[in-house]
DRENZA-741938 format. One record per atom (N, C-alpha, C, O): residue in one letter; y, z negated, x; residue number from 1. Coordinates in Angstrom, 2 decimals, decimal comma. Atoms other than C-alpha are relative to their C-alpha. Layout:
# DRENZA-741938
SITE  a  Y  Z  X  NUM
...
This chain:
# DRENZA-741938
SITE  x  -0,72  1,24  -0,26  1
SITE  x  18,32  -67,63  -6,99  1
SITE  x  0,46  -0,61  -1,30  1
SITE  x  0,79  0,22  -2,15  1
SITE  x  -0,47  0,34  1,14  2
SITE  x  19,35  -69,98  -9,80  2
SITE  x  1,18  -0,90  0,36  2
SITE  x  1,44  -1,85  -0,37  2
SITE  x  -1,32  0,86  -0,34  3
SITE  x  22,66  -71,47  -7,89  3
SITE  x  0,52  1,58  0,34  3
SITE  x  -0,20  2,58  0,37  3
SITE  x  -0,84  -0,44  -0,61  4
SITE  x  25,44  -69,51  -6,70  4
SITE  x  0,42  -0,04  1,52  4
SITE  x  0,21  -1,17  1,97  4
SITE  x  -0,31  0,45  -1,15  5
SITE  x  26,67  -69,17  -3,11  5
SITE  x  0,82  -0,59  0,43  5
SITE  x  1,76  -0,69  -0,35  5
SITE  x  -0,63  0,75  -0,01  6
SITE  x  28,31  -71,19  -1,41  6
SITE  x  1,17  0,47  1,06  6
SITE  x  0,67  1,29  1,83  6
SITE  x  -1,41  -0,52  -0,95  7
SITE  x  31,90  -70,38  0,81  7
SITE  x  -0,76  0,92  1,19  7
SITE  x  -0,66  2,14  1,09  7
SITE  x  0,26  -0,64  -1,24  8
SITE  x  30,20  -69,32  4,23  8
SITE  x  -0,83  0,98  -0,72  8
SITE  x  -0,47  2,16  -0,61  8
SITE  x  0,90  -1,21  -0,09  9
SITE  x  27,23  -67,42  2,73  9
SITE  x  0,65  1,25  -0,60  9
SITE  x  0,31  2,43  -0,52  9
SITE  x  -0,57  -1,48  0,74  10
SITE  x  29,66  -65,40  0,64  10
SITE  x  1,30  0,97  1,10  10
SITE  x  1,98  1,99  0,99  10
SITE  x  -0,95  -0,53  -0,79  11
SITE  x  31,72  -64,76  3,32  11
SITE  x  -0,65  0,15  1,54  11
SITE  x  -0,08  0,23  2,63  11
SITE  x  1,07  -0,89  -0,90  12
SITE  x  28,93  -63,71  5,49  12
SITE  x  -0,86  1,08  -0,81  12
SITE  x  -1,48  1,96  -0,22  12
SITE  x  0,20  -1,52  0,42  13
SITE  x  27,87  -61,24  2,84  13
SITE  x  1,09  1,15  -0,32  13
SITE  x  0,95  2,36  -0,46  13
SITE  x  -1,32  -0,89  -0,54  14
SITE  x  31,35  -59,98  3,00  14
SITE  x  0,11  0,91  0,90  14
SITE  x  0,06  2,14  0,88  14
SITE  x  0,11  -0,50  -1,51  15
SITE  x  31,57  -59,80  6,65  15
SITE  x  -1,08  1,13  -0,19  15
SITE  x  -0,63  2,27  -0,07  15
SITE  x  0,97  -0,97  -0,16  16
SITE  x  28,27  -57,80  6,37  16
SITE  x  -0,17  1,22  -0,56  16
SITE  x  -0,79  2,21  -0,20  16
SITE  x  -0,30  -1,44  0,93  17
SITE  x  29,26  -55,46  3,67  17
SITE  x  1,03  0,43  0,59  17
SITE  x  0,62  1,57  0,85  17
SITE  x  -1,02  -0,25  -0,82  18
SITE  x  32,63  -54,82  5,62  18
SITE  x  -0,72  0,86  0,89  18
SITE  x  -0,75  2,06  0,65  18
SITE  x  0,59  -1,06  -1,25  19
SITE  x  30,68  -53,43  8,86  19
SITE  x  -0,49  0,63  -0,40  19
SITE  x  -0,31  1,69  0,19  19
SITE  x  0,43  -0,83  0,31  20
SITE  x  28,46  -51,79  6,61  20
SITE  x  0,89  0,98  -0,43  20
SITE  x  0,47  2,11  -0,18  20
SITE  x  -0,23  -1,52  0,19  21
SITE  x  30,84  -49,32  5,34  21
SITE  x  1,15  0,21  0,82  21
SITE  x  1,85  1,21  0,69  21
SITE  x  -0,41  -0,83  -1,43  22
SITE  x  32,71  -49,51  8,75  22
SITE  x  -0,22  0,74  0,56  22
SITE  x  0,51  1,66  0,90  22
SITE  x  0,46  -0,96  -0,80  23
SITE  x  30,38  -48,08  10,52  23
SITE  x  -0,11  1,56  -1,04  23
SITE  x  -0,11  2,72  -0,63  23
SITE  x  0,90  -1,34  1,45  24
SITE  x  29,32  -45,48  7,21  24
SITE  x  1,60  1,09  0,48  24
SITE  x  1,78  2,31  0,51  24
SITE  x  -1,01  -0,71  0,25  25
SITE  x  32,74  -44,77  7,74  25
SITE  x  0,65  0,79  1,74  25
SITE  x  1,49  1,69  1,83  25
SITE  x  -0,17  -0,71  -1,15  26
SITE  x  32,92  -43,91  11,68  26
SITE  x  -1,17  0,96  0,04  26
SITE  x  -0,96  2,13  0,38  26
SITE  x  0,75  -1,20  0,32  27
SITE  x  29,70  -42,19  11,06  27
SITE  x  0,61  1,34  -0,94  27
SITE  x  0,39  2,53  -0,73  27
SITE  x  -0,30  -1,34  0,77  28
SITE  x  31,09  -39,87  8,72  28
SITE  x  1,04  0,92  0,85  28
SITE  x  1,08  2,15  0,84  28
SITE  x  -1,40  -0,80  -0,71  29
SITE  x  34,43  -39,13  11,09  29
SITE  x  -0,93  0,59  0,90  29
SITE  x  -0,74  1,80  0,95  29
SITE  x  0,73  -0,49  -1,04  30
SITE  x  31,77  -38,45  13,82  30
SITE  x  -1,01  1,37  -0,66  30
SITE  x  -1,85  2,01  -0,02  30
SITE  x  1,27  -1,19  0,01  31
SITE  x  29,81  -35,75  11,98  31
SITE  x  -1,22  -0,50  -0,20  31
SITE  x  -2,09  0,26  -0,61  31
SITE  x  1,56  0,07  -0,14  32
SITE  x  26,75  -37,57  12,15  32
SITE  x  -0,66  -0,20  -1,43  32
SITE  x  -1,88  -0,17  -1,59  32
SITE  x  0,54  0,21  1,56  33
SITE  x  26,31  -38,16  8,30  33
SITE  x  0,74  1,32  -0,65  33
SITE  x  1,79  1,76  -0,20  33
SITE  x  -1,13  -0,94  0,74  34
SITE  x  27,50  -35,34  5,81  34
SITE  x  -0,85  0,03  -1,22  34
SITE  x  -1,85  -0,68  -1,32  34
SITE  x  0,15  0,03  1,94  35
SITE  x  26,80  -34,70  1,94  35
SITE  x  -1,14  -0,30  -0,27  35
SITE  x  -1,31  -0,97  -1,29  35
SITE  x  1,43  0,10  0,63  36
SITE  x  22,87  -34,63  2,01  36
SITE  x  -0,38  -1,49  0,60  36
SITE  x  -1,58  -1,74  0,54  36
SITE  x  0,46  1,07  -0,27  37
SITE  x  22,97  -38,34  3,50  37
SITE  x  0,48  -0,98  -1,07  37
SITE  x  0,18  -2,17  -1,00  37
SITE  x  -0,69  0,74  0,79  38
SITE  x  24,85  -39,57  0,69  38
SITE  x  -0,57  0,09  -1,36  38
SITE  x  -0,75  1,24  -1,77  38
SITE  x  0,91  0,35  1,06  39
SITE  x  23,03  -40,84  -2,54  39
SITE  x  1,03  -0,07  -1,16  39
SITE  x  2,13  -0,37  -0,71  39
SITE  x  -0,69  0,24  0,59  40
SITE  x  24,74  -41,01  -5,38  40
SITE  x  -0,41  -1,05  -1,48  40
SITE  x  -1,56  -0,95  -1,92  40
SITE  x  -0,27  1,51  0,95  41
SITE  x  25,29  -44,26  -8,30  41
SITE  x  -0,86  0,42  -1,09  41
SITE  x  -0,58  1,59  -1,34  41
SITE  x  1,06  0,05  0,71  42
SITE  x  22,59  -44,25  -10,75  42
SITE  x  1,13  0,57  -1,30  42
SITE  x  1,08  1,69  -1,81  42
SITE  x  -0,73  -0,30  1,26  43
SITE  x  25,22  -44,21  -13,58  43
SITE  x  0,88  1,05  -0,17  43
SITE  x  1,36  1,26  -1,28  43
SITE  x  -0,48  -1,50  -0,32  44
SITE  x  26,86  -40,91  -12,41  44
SITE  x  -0,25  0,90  -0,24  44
SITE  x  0,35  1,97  -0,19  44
SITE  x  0,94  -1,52  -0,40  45
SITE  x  24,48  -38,86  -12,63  45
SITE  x  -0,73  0,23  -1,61  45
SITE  x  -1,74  -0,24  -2,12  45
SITE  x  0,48  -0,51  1,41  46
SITE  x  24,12  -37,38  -16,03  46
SITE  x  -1,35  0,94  -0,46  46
SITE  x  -1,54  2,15  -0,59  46
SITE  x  1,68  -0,84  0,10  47
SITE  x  20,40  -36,62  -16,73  47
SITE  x  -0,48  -0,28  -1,07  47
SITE  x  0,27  -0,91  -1,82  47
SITE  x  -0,15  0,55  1,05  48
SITE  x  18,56  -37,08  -19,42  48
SITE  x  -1,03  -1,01  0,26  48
SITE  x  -1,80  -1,03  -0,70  48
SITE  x  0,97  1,15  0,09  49
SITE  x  16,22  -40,13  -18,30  49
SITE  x  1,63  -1,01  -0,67  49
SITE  x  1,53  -1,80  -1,62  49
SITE  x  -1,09  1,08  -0,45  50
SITE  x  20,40  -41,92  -17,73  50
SITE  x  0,58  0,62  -1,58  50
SITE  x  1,14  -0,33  -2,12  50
SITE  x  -0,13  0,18  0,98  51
SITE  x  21,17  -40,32  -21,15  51
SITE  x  -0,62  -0,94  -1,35  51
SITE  x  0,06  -1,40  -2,27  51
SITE  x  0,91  0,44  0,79  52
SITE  x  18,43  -41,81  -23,13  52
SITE  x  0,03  -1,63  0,29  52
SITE  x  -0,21  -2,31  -0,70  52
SITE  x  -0,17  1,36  -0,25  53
SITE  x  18,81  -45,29  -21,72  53
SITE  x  1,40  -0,44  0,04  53
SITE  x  1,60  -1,56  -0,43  53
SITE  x  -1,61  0,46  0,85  54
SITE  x  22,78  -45,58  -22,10  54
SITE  x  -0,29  0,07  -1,09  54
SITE  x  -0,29  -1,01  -1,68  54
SITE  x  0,07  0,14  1,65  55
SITE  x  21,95  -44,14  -25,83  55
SITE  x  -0,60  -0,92  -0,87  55
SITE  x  -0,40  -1,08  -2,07  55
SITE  x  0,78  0,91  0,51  56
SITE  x  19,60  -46,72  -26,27  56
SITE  x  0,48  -1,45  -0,06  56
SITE  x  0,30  -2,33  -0,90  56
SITE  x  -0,50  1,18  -0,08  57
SITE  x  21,23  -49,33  -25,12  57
SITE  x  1,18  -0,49  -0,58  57
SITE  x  1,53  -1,66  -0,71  57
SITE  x  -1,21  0,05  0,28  58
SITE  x  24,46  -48,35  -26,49  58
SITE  x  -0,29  -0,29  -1,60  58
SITE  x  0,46  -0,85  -2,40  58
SITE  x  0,66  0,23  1,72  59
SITE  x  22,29  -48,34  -30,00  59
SITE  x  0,07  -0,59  -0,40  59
SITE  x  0,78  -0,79  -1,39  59
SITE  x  0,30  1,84  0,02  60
SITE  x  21,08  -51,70  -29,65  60
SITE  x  1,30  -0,79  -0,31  60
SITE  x  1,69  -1,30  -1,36  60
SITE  x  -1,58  0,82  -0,25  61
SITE  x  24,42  -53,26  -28,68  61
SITE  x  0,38  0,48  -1,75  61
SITE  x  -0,08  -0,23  -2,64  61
SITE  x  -0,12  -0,02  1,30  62
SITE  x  25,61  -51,77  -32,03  62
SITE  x  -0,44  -0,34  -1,15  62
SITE  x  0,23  -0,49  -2,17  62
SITE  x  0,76  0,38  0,78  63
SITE  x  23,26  -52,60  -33,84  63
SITE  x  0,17  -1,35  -0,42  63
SITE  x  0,38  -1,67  -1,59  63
SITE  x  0,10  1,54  -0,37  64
SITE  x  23,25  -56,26  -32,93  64
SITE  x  1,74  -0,38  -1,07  64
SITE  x  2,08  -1,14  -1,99  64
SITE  x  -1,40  0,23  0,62  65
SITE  x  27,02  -55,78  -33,75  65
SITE  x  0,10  -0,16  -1,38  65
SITE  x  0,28  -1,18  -2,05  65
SITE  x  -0,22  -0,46  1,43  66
SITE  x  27,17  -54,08  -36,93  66
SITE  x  -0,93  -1,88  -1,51  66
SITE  x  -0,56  -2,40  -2,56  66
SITE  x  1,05  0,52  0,69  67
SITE  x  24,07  -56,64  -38,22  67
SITE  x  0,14  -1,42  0,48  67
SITE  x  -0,75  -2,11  -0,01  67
SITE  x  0,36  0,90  -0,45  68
SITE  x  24,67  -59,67  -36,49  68
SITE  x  -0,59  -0,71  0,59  68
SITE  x  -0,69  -1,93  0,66  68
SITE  x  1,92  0,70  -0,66  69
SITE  x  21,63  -60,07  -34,70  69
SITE  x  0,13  -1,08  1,14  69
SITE  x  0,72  -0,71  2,16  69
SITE  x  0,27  0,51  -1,34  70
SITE  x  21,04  -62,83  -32,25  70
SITE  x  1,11  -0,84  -0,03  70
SITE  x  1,37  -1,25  -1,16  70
SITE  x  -1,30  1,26  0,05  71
SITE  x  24,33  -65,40  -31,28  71
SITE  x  1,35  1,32  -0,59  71
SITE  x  2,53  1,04  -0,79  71
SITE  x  -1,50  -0,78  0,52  72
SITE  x  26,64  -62,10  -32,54  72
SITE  x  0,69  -0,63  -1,09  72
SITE  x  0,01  -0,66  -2,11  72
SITE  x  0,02  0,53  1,43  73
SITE  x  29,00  -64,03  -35,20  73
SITE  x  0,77  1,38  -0,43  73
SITE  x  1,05  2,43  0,16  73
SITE  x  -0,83  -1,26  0,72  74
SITE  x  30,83  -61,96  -37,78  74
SITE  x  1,22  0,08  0,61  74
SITE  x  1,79  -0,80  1,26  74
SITE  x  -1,35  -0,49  -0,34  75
SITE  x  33,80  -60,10  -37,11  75
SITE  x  -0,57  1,22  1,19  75
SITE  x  -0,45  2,42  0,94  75
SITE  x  0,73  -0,98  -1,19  76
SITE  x  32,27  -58,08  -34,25  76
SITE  x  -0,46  2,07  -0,70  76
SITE  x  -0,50  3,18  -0,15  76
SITE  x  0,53  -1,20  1,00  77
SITE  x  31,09  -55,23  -37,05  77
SITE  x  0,49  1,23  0,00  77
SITE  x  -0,24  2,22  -0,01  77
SITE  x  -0,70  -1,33  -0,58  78
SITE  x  34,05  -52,61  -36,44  78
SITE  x  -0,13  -0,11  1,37  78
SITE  x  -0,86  0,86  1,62  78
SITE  x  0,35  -0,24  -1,42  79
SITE  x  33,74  -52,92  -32,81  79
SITE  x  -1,51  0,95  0,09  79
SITE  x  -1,60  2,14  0,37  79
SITE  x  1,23  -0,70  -0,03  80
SITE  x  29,87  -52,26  -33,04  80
SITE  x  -0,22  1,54  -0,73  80
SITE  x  -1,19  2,28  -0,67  80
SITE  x  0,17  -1,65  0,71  81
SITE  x  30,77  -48,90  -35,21  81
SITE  x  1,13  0,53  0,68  81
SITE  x  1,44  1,67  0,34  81
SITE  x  -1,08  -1,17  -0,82  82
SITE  x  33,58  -47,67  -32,95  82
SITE  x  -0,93  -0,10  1,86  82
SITE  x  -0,60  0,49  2,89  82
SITE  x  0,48  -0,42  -1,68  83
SITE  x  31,08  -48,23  -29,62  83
SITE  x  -0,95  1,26  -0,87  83
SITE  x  -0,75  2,43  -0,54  83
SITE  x  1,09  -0,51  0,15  84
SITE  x  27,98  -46,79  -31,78  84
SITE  x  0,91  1,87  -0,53  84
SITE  x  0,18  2,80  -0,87  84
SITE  x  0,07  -1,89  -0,19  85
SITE  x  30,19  -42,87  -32,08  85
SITE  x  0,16  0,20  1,06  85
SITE  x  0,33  1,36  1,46  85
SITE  x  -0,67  -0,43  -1,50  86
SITE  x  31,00  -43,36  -28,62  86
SITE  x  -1,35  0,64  0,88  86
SITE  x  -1,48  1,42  1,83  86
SITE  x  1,81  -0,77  -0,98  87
SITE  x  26,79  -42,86  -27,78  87
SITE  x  0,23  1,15  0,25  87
SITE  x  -0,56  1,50  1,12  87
SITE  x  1,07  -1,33  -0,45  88
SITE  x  26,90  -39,23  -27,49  88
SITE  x  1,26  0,41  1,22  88
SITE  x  0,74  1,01  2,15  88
SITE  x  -0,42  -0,20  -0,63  89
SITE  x  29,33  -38,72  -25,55  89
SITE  x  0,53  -1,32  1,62  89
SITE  x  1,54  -1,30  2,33  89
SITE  x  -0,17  1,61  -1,04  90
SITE  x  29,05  -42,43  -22,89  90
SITE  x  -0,44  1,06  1,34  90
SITE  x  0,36  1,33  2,23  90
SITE  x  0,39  -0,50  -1,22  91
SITE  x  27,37  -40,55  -20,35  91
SITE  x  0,75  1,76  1,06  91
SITE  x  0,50  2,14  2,20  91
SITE  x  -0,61  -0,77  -0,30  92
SITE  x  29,62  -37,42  -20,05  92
SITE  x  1,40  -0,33  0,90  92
SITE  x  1,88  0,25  1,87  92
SITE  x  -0,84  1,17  -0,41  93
SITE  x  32,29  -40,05  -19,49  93
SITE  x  -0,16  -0,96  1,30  93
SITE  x  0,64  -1,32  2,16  93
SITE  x  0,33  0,90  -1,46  94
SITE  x  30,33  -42,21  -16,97  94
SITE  x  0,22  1,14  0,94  94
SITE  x  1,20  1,20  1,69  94
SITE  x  -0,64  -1,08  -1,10  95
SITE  x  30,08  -38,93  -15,02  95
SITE  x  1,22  0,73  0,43  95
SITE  x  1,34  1,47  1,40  95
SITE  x  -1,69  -0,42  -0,30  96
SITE  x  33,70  -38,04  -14,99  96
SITE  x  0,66  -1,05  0,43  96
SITE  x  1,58  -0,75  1,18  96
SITE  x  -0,49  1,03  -0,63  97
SITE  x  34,68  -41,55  -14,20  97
SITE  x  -0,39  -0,31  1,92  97
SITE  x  0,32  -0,84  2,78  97
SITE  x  0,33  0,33  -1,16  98
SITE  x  32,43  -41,54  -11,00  98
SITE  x  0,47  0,79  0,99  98
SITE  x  0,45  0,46  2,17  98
SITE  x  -0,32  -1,15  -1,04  99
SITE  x  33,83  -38,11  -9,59  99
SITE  x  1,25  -0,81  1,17  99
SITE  x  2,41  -1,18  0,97  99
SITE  x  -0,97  0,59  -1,14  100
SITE  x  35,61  -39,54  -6,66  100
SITE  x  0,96  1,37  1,21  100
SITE  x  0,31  1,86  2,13  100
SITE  x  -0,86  -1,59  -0,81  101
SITE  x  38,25  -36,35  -4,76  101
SITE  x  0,45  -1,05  0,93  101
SITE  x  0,05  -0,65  2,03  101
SITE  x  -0,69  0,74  -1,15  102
SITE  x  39,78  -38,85  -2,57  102
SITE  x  -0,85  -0,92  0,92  102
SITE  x  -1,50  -1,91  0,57  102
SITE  x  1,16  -0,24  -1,21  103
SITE  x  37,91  -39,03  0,79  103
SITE  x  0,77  -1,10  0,93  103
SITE  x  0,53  -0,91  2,13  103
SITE  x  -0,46  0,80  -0,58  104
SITE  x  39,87  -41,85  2,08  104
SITE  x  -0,93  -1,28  -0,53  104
SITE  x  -1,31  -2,20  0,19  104
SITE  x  0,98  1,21  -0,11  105
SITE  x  37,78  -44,25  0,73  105
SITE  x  -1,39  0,64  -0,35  105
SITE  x  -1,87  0,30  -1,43  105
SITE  x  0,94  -0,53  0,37  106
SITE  x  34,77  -42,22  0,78  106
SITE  x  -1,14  -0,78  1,29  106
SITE  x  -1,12  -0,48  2,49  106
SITE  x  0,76  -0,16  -1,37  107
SITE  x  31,82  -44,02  2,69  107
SITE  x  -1,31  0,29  -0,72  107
SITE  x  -1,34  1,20  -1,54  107
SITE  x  1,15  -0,34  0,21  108
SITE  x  27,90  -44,39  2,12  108
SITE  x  -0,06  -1,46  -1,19  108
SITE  x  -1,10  -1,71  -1,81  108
């Protein structure tokens, strides 16, 4: 799409995301879903395809920083060297951010 939505449609993909994790969420009280139906967030999941593509990306971005590349103006240069030590450890982080213990808002 190259517009935005407009009042009703966004508040009919509301509505629709709402029932969706209504029901996710009477399914789960009912038993009928349990741990092996539940997928988990791409960025969670510390592997090394999701290492290698944060590190890469987290590279870049620095890079761009440090060097200016592209509409980056100056000033940006310490930022881009305090993300680029953060690479080795971004994805240890994403996965500790996603751990969710509280099952009150737990749906699908």
């Amino acid at each position: 799409r190259t517009g935005w939505q407009d009042l009703d449609h966004s508040l009919l993909v509301l509505r629709s995301l709402g029932r969706y994790h209504a029901m996710s969420k009477v399914l789960i009280g009912r038993g009928l879903i349990d741990q092996s139906d539940k997928g988990h967030y791409f960025a969670g999941v510390n592997s090394p395809v999701m290492t290698k593509l944060f590190n890469g990306g987290v590279h870049m971005l620095s890079k761009a920083l440090i060097n200016k590349l592209g509409s980056w103006p100056a000033g940006w240069e310490d930022i881009g060297k305090r993300i680029q030590k953060q690479k080795d450890v971004l994805c240890d982080t994403l996965e500790e951010l996603y751990k969710n213990d509280d099952k009150k808002f737990e749906v699908l």
